[in-house]
ChimeraX commands (.cxc) that place a marker at each C-alpha (Angstrom):
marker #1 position 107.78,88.64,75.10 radius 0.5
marker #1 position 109.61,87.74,78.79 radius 0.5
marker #1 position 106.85,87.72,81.48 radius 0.5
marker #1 position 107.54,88.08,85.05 radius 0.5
marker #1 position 105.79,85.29,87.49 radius 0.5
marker #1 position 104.02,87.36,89.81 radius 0.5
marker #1 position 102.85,84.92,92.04 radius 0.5
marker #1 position 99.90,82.07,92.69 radius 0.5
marker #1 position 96.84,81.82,94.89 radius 0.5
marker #1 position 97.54,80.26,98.04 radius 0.5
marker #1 position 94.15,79.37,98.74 radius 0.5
marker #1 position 94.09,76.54,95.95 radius 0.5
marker #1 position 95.71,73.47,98.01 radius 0.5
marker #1 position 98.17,73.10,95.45 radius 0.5
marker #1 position 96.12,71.66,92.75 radius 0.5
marker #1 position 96.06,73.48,89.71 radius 0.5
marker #1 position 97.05,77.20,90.73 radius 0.5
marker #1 position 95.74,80.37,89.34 radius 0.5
marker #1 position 99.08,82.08,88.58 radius 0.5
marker #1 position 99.30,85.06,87.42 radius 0.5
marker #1 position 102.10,86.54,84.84 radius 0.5
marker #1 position 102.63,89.93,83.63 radius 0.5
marker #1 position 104.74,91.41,80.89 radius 0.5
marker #1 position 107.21,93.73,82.61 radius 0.5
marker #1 position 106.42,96.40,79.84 radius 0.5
marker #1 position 103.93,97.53,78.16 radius 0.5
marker #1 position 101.79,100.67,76.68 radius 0.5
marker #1 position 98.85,99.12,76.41 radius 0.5
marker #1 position 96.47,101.81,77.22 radius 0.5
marker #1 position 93.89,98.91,78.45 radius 0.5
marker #1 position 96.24,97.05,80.41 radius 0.5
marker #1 position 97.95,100.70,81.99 radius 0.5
marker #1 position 94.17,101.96,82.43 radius 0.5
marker #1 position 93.99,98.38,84.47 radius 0.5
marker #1 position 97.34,98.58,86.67 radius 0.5
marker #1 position 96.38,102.10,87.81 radius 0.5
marker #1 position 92.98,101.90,88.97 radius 0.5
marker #1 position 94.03,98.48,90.33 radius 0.5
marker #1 position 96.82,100.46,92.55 radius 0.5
marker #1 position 94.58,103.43,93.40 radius 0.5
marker #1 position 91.77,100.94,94.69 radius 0.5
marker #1 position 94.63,99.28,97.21 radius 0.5
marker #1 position 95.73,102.41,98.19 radius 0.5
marker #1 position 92.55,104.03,98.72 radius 0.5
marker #1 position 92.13,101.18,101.76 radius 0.5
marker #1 position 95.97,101.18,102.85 radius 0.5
marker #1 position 96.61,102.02,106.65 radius 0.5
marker #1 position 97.78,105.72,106.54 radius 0.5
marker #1 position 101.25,105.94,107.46 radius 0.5
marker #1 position 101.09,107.60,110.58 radius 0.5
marker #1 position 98.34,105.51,112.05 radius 0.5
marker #1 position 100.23,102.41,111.42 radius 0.5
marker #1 position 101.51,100.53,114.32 radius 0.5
marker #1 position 103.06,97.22,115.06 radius 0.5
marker link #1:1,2 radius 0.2
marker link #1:2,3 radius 0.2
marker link #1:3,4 radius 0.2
marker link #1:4,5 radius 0.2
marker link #1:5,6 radius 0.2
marker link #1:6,7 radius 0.2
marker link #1:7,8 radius 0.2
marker link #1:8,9 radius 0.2
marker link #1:9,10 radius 0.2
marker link #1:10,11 radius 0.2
marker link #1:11,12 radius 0.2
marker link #1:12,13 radius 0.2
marker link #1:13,14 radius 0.2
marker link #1:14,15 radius 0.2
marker link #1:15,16 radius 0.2
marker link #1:16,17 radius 0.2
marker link #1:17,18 radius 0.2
marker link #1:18,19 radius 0.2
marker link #1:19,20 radius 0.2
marker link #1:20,21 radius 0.2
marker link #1:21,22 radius 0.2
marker link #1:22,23 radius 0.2
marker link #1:23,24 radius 0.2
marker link #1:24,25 radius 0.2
marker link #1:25,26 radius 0.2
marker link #1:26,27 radius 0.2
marker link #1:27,28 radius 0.2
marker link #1:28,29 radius 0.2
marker link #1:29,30 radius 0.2
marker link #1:30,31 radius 0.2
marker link #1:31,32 radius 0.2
marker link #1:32,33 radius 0.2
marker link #1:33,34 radius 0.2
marker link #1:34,35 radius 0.2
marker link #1:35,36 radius 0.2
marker link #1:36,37 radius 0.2
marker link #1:37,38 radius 0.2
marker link #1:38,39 radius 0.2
marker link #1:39,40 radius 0.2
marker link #1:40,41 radius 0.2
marker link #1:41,42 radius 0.2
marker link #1:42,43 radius 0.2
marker link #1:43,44 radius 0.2
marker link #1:44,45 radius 0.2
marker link #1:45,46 radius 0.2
marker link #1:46,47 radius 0.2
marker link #1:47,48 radius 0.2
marker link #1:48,49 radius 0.2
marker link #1:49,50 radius 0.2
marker link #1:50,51 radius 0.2
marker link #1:51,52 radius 0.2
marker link #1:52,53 radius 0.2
marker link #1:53,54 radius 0.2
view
């Protein structure tokens, strides 16, 4: 199994990093169940598009 480095905490100064690694495919229904509500959460609080200005 390949996994795909995701990315780190930046908050850790460098010592010892959470990183975090995910396996580009999968059909775990846990893991999908996961991803989903995960995406629906950060979207739920996302700027809508056509209030966002920069």
């Amino acid at each position: 199994m390949a996994l795909l480095f995701f990315g780190k905490d930046p908050n850790t100064n460098g010592d010892d990093c959470p990183t975090v690694w995910v396996d580009e495919e999968t059909d775990d229904p846990a893991v999908v169940k996961l991803c989903s509500t995960a995406f629906e959460s950060v979207w739920d609080l996302a700027t809508p598009h056509e209030e966002f200005s920069f």
